[in-house]
C-alpha positions as CSV (number, residue, x, y, z in Angstrom):
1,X,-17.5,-0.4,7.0
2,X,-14.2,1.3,6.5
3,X,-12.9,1.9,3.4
4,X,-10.0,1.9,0.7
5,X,-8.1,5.2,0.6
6,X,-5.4,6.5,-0.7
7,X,-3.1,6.2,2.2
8,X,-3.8,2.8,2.4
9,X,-3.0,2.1,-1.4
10,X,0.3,3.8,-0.6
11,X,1.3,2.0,2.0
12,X,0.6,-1.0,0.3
13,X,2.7,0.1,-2.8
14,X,6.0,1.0,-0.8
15,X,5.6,-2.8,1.2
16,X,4.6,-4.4,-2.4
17,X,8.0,-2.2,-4.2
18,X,10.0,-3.2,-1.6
19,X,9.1,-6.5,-0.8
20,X,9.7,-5.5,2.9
21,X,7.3,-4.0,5.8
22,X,10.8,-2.4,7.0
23,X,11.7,-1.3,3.9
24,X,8.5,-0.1,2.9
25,X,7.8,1.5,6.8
26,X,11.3,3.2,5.5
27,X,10.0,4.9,2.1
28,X,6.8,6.2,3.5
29,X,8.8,7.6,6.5
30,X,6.3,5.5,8.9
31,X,7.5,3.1,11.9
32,X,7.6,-0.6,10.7
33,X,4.4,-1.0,13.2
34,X,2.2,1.4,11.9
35,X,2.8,0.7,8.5
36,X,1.9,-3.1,9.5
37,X,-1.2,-1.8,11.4
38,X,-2.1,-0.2,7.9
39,X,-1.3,-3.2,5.7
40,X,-3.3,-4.9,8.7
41,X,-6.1,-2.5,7.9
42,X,-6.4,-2.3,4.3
43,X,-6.5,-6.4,4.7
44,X,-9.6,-6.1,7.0
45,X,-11.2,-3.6,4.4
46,X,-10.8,-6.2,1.5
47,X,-11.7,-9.2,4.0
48,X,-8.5,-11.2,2.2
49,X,-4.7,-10.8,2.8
50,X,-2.5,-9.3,0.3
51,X,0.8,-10.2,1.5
52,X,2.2,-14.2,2.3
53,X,4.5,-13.1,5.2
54,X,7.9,-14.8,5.5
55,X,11.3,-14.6,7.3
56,X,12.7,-12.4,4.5
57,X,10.3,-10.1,3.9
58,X,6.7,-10.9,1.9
59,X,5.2,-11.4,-1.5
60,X,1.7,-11.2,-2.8
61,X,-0.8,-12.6,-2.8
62,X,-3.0,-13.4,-5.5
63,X,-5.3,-10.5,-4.1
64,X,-1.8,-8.5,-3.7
65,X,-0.9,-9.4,-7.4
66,X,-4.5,-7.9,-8.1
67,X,-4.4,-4.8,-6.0
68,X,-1.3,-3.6,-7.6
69,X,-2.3,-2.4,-10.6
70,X,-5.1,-1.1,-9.6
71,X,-3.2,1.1,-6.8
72,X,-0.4,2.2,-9.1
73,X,-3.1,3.9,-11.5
74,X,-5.4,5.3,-8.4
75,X,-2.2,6.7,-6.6
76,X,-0.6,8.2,-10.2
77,X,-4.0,9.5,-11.0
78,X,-4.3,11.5,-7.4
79,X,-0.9,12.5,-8.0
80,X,-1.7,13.8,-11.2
81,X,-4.8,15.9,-10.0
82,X,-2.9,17.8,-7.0
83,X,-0.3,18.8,-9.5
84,X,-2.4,19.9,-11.9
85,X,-5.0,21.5,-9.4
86,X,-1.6,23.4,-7.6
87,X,0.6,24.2,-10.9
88,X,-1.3,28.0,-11.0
């Protein structure tokens, strides 16, 4: 069974910020498709969708509206380690 990881949480953050698989592709300096094939992914791990798709982008959904909180603090909290494990 695959798993969450951080790349996936990120990728989900910079689509859920942006409120656009383009826009979001843009910020993690990804292509629009593999940053769909991750969203894609990270939806097969947690077996429910996270974004509603739609003509001008997407929102989330109520797993989305879940997620995000959860990712913000698990993506800070990584962020936090490296600097503090590389500030010496």
């Amino acid at each position: 069974m695959d798993q969450l990881n951080s790349d996936l949480l990120r990728t989900f953050l910079a689509v859920a910020e942006t409120g656009s698989i383009t826009e979001g592709a843009a910020r993690i300096l990804r292509s629009q498709s593999a940053t769909s094939l991750q969203i894609g992914k990270l939806e097969d791990v947690l077996g429910q969708p996270v974004f509603d798709r739609h003509g001008r982008g997407v929102t989330l959904t109520a797993t989305g509206e879940r997620l995000l909180p959860v990712a913000r603090d698990v993506t800070r909290a990584l962020s936090s380690a490296m600097r503090d494990l590389t500030s010496d």
